[in-house]
Biotite code that builds the C-alpha atoms (Angstrom):
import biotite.structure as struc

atoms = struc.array([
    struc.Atom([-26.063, -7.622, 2.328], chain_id="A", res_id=1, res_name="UNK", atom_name="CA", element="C"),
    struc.Atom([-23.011, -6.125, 4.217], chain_id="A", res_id=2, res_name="UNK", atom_name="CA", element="C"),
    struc.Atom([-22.624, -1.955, 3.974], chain_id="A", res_id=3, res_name="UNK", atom_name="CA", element="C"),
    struc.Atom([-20.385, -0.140, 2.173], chain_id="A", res_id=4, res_name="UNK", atom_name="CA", element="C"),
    struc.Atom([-18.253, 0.982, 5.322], chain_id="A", res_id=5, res_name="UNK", atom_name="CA", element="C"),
    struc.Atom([-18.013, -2.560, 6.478], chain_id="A", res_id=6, res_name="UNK", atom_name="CA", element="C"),
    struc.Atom([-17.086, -3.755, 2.834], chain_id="A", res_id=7, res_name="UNK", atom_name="CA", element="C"),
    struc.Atom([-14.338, -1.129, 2.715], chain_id="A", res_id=8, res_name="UNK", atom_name="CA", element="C"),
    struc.Atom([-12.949, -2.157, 5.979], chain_id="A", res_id=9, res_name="UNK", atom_name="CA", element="C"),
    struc.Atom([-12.669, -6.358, 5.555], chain_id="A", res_id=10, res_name="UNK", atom_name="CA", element="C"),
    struc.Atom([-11.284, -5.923, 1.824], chain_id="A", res_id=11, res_name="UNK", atom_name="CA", element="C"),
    struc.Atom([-8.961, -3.784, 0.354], chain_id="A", res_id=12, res_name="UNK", atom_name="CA", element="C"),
    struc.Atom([-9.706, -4.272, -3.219], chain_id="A", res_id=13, res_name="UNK", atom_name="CA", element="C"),
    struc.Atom([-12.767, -2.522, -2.581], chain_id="A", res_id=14, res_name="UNK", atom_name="CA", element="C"),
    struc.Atom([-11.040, 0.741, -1.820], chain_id="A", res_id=15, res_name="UNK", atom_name="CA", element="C"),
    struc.Atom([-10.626, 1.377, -5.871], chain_id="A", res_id=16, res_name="UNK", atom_name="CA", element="C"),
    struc.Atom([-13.944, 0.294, -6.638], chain_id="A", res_id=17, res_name="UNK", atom_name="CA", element="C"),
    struc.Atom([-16.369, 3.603, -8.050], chain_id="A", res_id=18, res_name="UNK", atom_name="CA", element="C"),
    struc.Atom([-19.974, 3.393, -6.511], chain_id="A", res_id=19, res_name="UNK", atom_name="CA", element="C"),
    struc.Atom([-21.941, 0.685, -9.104], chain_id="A", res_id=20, res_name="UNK", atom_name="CA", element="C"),
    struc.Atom([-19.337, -1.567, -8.293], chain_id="A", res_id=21, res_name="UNK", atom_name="CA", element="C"),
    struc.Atom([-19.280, -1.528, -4.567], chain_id="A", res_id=22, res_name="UNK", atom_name="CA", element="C"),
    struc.Atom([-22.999, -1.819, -4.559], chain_id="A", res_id=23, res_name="UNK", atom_name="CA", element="C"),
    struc.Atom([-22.966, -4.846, -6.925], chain_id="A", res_id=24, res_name="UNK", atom_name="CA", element="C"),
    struc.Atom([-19.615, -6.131, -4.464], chain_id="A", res_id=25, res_name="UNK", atom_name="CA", element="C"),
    struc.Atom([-21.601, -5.754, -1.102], chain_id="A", res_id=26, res_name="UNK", atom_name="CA", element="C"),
    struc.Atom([-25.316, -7.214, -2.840], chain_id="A", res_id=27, res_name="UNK", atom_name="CA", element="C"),
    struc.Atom([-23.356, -10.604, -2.949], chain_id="A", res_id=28, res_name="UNK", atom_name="CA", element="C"),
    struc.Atom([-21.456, -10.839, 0.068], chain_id="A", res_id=29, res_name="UNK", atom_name="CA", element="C"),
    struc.Atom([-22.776, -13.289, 3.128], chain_id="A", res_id=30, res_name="UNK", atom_name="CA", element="C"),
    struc.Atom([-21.193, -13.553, 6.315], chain_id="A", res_id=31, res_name="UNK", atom_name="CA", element="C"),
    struc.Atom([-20.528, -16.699, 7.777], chain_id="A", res_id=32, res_name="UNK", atom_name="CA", element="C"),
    struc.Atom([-19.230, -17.807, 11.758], chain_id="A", res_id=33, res_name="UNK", atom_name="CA", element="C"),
    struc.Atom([-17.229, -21.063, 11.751], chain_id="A", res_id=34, res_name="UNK", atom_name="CA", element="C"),
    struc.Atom([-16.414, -23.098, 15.230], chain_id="A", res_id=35, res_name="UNK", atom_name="CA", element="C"),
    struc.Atom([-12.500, -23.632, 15.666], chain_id="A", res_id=36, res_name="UNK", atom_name="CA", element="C"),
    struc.Atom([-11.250, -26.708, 13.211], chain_id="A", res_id=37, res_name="UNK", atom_name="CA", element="C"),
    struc.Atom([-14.350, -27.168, 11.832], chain_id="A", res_id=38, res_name="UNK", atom_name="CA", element="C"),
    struc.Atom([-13.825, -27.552, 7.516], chain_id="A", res_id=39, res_name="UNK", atom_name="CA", element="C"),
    struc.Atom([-14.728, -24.414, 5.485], chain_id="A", res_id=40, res_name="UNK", atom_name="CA", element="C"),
    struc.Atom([-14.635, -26.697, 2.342], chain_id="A", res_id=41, res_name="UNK", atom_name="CA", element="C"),
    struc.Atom([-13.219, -30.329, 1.414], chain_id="A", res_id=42, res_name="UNK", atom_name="CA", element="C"),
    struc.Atom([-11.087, -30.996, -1.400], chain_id="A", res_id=43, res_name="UNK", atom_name="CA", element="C"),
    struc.Atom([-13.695, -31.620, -4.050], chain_id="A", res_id=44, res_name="UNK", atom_name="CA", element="C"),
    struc.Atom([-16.667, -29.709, -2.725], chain_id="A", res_id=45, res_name="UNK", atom_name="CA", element="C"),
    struc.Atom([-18.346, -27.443, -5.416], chain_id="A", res_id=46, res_name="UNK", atom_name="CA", element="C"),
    struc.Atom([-18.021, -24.578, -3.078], chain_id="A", res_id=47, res_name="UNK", atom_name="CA", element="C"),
    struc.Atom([-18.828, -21.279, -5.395], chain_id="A", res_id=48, res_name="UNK", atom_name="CA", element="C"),
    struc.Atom([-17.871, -18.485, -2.922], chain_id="A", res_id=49, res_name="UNK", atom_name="CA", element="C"),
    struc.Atom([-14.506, -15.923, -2.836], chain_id="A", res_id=50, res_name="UNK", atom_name="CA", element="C"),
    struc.Atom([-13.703, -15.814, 0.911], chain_id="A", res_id=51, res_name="UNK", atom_name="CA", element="C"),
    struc.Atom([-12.439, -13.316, 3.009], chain_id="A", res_id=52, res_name="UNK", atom_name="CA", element="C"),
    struc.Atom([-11.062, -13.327, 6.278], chain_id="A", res_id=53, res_name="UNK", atom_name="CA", element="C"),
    struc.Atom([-12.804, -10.775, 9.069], chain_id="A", res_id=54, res_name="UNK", atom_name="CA", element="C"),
    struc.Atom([-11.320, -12.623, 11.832], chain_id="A", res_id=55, res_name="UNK", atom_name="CA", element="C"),
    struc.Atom([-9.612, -15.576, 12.753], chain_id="A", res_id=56, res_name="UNK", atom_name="CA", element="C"),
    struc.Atom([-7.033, -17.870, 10.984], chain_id="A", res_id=57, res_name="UNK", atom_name="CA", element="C"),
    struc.Atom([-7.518, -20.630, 8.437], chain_id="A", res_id=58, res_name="UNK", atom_name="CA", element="C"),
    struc.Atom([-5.248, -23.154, 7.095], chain_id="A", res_id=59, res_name="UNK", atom_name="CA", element="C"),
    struc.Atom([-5.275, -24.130, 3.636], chain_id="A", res_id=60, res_name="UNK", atom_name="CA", element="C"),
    struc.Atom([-3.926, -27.670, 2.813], chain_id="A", res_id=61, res_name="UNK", atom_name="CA", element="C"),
    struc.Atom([-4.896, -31.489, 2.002], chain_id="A", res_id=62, res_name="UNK", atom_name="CA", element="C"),
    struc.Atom([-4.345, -34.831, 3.434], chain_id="A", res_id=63, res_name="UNK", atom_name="CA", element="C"),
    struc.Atom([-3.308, -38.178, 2.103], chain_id="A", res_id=64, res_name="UNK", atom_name="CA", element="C"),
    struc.Atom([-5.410, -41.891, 2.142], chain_id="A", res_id=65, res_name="UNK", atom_name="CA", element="C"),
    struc.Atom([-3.408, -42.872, 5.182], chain_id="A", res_id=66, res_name="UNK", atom_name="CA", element="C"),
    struc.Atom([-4.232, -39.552, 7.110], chain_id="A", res_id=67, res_name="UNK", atom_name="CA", element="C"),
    struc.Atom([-0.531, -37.439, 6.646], chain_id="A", res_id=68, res_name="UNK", atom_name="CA", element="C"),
    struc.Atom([-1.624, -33.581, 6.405], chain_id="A", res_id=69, res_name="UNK", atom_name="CA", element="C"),
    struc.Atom([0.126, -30.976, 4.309], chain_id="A", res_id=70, res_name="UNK", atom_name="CA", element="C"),
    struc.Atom([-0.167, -27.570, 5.115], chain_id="A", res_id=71, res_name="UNK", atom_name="CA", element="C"),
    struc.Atom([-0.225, -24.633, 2.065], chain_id="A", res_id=72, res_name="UNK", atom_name="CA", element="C"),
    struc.Atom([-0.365, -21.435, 4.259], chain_id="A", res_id=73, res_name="UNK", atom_name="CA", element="C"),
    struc.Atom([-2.410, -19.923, 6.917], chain_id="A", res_id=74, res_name="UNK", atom_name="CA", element="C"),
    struc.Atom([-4.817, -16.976, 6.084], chain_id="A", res_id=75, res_name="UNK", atom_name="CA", element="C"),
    struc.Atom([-5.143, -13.964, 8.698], chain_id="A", res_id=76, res_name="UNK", atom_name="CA", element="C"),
    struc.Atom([-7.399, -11.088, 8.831], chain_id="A", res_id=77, res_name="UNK", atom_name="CA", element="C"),
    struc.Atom([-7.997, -9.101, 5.376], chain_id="A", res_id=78, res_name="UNK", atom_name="CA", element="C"),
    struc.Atom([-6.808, -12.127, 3.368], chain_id="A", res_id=79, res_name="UNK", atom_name="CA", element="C"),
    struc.Atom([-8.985, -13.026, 0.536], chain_id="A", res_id=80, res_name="UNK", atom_name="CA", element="C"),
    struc.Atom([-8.566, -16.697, -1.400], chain_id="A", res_id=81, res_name="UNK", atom_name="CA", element="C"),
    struc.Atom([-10.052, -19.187, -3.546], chain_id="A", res_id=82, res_name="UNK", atom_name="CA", element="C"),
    struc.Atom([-10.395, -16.838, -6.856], chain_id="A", res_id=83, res_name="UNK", atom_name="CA", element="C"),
    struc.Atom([-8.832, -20.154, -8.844], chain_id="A", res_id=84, res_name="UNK", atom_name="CA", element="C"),
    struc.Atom([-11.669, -22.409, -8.369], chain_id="A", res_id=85, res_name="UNK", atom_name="CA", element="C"),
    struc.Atom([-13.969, -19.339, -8.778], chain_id="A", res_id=86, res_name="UNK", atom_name="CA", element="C"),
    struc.Atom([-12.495, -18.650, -12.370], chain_id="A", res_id=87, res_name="UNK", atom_name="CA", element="C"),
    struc.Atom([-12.129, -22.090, -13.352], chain_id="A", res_id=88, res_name="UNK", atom_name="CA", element="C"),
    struc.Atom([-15.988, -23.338, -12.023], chain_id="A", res_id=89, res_name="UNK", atom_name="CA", element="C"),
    struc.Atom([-14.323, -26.431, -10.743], chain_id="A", res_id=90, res_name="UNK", atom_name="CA", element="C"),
    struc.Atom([-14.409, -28.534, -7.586], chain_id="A", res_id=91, res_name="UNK", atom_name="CA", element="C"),
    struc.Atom([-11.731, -27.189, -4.689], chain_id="A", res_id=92, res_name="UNK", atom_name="CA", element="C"),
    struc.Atom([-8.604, -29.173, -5.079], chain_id="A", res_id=93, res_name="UNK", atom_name="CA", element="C"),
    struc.Atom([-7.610, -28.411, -1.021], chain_id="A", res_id=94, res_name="UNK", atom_name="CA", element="C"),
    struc.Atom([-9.433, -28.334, 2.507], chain_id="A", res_id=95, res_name="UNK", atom_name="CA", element="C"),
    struc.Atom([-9.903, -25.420, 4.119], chain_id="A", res_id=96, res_name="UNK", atom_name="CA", element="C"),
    struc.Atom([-9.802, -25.240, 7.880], chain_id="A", res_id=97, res_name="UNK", atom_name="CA", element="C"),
    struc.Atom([-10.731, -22.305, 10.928], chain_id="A", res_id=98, res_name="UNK", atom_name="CA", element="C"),
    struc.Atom([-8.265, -23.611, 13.132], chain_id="A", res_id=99, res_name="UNK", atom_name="CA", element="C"),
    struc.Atom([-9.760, -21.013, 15.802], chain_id="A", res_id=100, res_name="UNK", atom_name="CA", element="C"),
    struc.Atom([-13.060, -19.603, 15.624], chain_id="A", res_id=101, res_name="UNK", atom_name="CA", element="C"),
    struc.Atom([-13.493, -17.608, 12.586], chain_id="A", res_id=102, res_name="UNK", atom_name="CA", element="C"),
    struc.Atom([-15.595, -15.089, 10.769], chain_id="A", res_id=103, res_name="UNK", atom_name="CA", element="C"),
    struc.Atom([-15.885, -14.879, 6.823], chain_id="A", res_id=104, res_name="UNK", atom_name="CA", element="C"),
    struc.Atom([-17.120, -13.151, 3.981], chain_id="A", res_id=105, res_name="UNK", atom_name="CA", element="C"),
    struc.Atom([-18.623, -14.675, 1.184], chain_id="A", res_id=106, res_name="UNK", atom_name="CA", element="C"),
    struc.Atom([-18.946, -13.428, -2.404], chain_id="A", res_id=107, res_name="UNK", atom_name="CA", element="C"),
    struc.Atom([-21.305, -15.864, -4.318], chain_id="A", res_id=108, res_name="UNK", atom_name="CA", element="C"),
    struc.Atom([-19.438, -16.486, -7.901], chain_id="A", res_id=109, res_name="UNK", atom_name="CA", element="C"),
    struc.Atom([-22.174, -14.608, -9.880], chain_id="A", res_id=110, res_name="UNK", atom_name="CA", element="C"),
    struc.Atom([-21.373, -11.536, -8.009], chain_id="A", res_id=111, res_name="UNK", atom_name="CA", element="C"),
    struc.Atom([-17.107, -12.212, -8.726], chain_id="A", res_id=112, res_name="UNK", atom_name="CA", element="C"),
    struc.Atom([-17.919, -12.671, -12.432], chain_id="A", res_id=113, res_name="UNK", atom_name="CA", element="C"),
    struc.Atom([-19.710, -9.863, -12.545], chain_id="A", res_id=114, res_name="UNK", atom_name="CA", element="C"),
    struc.Atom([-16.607, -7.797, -11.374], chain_id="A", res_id=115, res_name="UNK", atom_name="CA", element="C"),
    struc.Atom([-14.060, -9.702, -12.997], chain_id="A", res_id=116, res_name="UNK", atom_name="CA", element="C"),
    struc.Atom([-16.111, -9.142, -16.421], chain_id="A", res_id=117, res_name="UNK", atom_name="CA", element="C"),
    struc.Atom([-16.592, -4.989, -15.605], chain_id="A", res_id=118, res_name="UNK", atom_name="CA", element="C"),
    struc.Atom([-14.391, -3.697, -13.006], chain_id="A", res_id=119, res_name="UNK", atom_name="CA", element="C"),
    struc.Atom([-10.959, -2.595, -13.909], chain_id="A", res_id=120, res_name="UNK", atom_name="CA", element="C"),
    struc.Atom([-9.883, -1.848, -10.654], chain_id="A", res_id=121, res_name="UNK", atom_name="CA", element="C"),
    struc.Atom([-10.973, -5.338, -9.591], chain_id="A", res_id=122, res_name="UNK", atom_name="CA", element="C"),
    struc.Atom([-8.929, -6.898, -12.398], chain_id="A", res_id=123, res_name="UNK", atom_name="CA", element="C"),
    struc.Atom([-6.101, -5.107, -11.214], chain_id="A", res_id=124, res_name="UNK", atom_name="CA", element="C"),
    struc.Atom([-6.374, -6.325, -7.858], chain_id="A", res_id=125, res_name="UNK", atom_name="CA", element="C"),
    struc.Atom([-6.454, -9.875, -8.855], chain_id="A", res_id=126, res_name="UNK", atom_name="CA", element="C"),
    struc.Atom([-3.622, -9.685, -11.308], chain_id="A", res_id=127, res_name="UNK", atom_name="CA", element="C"),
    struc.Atom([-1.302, -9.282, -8.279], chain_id="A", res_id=128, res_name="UNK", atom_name="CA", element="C"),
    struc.Atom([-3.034, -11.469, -6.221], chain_id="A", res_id=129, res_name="UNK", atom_name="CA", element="C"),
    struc.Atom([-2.165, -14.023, -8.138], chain_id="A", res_id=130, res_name="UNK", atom_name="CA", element="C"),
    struc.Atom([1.138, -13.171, -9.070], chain_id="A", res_id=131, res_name="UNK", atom_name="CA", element="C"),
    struc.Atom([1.820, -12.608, -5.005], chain_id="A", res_id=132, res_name="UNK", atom_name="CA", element="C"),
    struc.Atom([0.057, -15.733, -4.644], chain_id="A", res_id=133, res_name="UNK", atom_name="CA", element="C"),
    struc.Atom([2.722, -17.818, -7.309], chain_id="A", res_id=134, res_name="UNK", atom_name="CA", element="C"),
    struc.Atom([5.317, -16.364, -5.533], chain_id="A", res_id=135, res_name="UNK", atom_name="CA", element="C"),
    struc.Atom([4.007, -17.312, -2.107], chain_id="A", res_id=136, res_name="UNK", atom_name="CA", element="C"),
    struc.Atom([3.647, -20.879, -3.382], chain_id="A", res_id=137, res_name="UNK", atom_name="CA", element="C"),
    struc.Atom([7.052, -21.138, -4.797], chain_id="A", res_id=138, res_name="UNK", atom_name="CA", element="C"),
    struc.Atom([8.604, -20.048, -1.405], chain_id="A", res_id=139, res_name="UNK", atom_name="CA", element="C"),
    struc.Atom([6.266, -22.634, 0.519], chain_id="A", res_id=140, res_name="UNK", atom_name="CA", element="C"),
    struc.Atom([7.991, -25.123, -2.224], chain_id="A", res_id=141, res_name="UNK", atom_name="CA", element="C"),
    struc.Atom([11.782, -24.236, -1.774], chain_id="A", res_id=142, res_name="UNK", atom_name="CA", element="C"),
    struc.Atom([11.111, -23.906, 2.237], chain_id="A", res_id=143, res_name="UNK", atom_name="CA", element="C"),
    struc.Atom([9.718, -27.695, 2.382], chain_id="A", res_id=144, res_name="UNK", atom_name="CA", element="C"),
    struc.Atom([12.422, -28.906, -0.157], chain_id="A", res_id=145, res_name="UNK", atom_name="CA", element="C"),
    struc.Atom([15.257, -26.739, 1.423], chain_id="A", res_id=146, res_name="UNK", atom_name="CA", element="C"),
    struc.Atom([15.457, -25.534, 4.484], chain_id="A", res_id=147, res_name="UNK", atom_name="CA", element="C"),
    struc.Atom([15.076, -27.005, 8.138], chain_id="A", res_id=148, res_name="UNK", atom_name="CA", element="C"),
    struc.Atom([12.524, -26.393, 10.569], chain_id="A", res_id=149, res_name="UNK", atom_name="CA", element="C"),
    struc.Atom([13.544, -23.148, 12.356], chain_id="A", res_id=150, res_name="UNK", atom_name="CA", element="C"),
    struc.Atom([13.965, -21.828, 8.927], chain_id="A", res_id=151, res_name="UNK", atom_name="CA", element="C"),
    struc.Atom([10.556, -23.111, 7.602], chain_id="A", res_id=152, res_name="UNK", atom_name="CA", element="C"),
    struc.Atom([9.112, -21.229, 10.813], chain_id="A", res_id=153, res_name="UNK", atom_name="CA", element="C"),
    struc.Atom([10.749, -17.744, 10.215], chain_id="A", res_id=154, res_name="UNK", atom_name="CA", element="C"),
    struc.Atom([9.603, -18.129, 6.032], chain_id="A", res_id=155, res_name="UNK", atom_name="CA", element="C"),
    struc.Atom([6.178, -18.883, 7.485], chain_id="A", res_id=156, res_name="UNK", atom_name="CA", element="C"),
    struc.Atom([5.805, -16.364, 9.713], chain_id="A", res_id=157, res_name="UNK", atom_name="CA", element="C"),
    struc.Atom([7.303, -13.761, 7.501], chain_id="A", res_id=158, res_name="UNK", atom_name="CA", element="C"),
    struc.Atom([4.447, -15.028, 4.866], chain_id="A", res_id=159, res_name="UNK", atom_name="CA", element="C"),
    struc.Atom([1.865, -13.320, 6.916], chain_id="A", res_id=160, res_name="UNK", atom_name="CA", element="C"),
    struc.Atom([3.184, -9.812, 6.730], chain_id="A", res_id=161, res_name="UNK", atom_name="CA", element="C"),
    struc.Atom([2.806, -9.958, 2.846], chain_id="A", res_id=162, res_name="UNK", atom_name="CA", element="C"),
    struc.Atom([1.281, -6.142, 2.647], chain_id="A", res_id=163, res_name="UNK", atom_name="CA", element="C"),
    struc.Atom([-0.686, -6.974, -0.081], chain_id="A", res_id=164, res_name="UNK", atom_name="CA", element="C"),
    struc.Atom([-2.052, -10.358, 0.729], chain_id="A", res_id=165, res_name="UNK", atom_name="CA", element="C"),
    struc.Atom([-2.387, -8.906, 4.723], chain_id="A", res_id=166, res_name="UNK", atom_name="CA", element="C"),
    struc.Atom([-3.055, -5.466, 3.993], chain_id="A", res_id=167, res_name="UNK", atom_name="CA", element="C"),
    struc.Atom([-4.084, -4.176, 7.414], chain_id="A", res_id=168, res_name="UNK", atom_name="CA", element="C"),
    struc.Atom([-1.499, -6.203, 9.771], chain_id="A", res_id=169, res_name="UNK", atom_name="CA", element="C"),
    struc.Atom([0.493, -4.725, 12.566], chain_id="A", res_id=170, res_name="UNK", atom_name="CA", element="C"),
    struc.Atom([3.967, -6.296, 13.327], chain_id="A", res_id=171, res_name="UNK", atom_name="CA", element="C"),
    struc.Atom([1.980, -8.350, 16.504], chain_id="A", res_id=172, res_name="UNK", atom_name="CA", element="C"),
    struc.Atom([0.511, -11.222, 15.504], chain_id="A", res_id=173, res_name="UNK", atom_name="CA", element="C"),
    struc.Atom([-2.238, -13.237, 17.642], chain_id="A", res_id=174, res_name="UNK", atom_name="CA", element="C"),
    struc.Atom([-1.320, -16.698, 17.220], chain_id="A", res_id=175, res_name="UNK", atom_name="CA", element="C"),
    struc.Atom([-0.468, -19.443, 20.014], chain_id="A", res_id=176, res_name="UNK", atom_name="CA", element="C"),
    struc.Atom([2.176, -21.994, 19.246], chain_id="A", res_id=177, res_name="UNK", atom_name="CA", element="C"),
    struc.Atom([0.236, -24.446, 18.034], chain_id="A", res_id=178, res_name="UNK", atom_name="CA", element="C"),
    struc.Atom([-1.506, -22.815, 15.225], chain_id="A", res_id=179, res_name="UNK", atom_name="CA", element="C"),
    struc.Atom([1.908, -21.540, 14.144], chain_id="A", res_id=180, res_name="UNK", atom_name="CA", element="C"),
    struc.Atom([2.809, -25.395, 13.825], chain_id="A", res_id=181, res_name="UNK", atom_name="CA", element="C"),
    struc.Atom([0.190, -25.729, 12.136], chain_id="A", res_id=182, res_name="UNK", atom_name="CA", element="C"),
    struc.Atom([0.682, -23.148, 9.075], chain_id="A", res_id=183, res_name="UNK", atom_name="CA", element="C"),
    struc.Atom([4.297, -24.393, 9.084], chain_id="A", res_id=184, res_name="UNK", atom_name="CA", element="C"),
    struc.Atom([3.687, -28.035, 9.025], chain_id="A", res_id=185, res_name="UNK", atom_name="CA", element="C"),
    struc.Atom([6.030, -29.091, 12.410], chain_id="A", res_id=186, res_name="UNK", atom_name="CA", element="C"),
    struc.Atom([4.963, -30.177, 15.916], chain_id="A", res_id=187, res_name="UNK", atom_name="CA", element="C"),
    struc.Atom([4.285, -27.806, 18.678], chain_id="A", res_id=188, res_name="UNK", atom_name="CA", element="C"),
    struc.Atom([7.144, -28.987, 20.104], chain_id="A", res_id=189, res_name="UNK", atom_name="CA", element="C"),
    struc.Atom([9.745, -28.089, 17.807], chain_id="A", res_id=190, res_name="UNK", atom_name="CA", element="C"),
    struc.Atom([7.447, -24.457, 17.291], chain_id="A", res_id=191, res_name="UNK", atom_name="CA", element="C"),
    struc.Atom([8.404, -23.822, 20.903], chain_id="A", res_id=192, res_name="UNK", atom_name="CA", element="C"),
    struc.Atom([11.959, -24.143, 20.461], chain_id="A", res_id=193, res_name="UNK", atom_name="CA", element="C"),
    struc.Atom([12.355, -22.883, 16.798], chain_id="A", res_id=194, res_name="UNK", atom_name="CA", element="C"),
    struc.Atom([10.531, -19.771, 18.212], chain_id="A", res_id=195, res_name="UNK", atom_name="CA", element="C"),
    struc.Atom([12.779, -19.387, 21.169], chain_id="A", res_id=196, res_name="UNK", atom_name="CA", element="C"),
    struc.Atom([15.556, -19.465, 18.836], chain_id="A", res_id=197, res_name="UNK", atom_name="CA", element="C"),
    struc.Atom([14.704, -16.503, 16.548], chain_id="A", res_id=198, res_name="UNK", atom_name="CA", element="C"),
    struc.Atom([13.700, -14.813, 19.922], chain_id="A", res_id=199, res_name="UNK", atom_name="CA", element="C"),
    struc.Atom([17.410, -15.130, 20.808], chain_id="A", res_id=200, res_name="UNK", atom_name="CA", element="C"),
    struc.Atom([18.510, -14.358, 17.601], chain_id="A", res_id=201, res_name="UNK", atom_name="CA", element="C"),
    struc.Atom([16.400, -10.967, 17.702], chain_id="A", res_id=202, res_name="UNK", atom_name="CA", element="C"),
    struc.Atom([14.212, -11.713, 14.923], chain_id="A", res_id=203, res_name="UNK", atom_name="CA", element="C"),
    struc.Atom([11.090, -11.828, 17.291], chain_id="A", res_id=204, res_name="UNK", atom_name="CA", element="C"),
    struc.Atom([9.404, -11.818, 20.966], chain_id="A", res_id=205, res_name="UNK", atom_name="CA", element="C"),
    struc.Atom([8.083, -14.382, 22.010], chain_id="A", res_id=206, res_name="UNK", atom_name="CA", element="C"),
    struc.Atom([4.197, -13.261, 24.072], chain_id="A", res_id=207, res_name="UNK", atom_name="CA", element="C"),
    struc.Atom([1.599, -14.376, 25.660], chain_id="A", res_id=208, res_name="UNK", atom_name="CA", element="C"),
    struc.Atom([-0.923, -15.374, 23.261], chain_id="A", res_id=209, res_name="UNK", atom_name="CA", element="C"),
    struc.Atom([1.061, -13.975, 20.039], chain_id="A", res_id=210, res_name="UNK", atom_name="CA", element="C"),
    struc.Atom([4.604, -12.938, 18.641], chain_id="A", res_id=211, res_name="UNK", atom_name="CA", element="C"),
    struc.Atom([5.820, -9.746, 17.822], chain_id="A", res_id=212, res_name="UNK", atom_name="CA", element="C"),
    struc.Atom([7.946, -8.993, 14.514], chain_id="A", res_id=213, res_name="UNK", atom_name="CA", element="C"),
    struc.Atom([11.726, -7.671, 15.274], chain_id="A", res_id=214, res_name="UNK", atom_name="CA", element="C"),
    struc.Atom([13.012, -7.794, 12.138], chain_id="A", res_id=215, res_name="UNK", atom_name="CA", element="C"),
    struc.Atom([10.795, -8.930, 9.117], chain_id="A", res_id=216, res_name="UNK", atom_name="CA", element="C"),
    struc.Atom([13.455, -9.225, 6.034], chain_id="A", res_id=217, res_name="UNK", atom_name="CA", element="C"),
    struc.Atom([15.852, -11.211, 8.250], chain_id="A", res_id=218, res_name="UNK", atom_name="CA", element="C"),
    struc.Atom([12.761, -13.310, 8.848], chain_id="A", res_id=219, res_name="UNK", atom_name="CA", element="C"),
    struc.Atom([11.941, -13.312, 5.174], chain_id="A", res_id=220, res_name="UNK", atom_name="CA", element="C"),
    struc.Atom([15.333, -14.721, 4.483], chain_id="A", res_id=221, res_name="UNK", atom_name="CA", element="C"),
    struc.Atom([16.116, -16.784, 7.019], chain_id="A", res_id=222, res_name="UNK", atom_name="CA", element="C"),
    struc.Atom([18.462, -19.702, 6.048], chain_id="A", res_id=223, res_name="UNK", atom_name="CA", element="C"),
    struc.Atom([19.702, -18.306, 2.759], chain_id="A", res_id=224, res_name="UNK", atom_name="CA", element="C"),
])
């Protein structure tokens, strides 16, 4: 069992939670260490847990027979995902990946139904979850469809700063080059360039170890 102090701190949608329901939240929570790119789940596990991110960065995505790899989005610190297969009781239908190490929290599904069934405030919170979660989704679709790869990189980046999804993010990311490639689905390679692009452009500086946001909605954007 986590406290209440460290519950409030590693999830937002506990903040609106009254007293029973933090108590029931933090009686189901685990915490769990993961080496970097070792698998959090496979597509198909029956893995019954909400996750949250403490620290580190995961990918979400899924891989063909003859080994090509699609990326979905990378998760940061204070992100919280997986309440589909949690709802629906059925098998995960992506892998998940720490691509560095990475620290999670688990809520067991009894504990999530438990809220879903009696909290309001934890209704609320998933209502836009997943409505910031459609529309997170439909970008990742229309960036892969649409736009090139410097443009893919700015929409991916900008997908991290989602306030609600990333509640507690400053505009500095820590992220090296080749886990950005790896959210956006291009080589390190062409990150390093795309990124010294926008760095021209003024949308970002390039650092050691991370990038810093310049301009956010022109990142947002970028390539309409």
């Amino acid at each position: 069992m986590i406290s209440a102090d460290h519950l409030k701190r590693i999830a937002a949608w506990s903040r609106d939670l009254n007293e029973q329901e933090i108590e029931t939240a933090r009686a189901g929570i685990v915490e769990r260490s993961f080496k970097a790119n070792e698998f959090i789940c496979m597509r198909g596990d029956q893995f019954e847990y909400w996750l949250g991110v403490v620290t580190g960065l995961v990918t979400v995505g899924t891989g063909s027979r003859d080994g090509k790899a699609v990326s979905f989005t990378g998760l940061t610190n204070g992100a919280w995902f997986g309440e589909g297969t949690v709802l629906k009781n059925e098998a995960r239908r992506y892998d998940a990946v720490a691509v560095r190490d990475t620290r999670l929290a688990l809520m067991d599904r009894a504990t999530f139904m438990w809220l879903f069934e009696n909290s309001v405030g934890f209704n609320r919170f998933l209502v836009r979850l997943l409505n910031e979660r459609l529309g997170q989704f439909m970008g990742l679709l229309e960036h892969g469809r649409m736009l090139d790869a410097k443009a893919r990189l700015a929409r991916s980046i900008a997908t991290l700063f989602n306030p609600f999804l990333y509640p507690d993010m400053s505009r500095h990311l820590d992220i090296t080059q080749e886990e950005l490639g790896a959210i956006s689905g291009i080589s390190r390679q062409n990150t390093n360039q795309c990124l010294k692009a926008l760095e021209k452009e003024g949308l970002l500086r390039v650092e050691y170890g991370g990038v810093t946001i310049v301009d956010l909605e022109k990142l947002r954007g970028y390539g309409e």
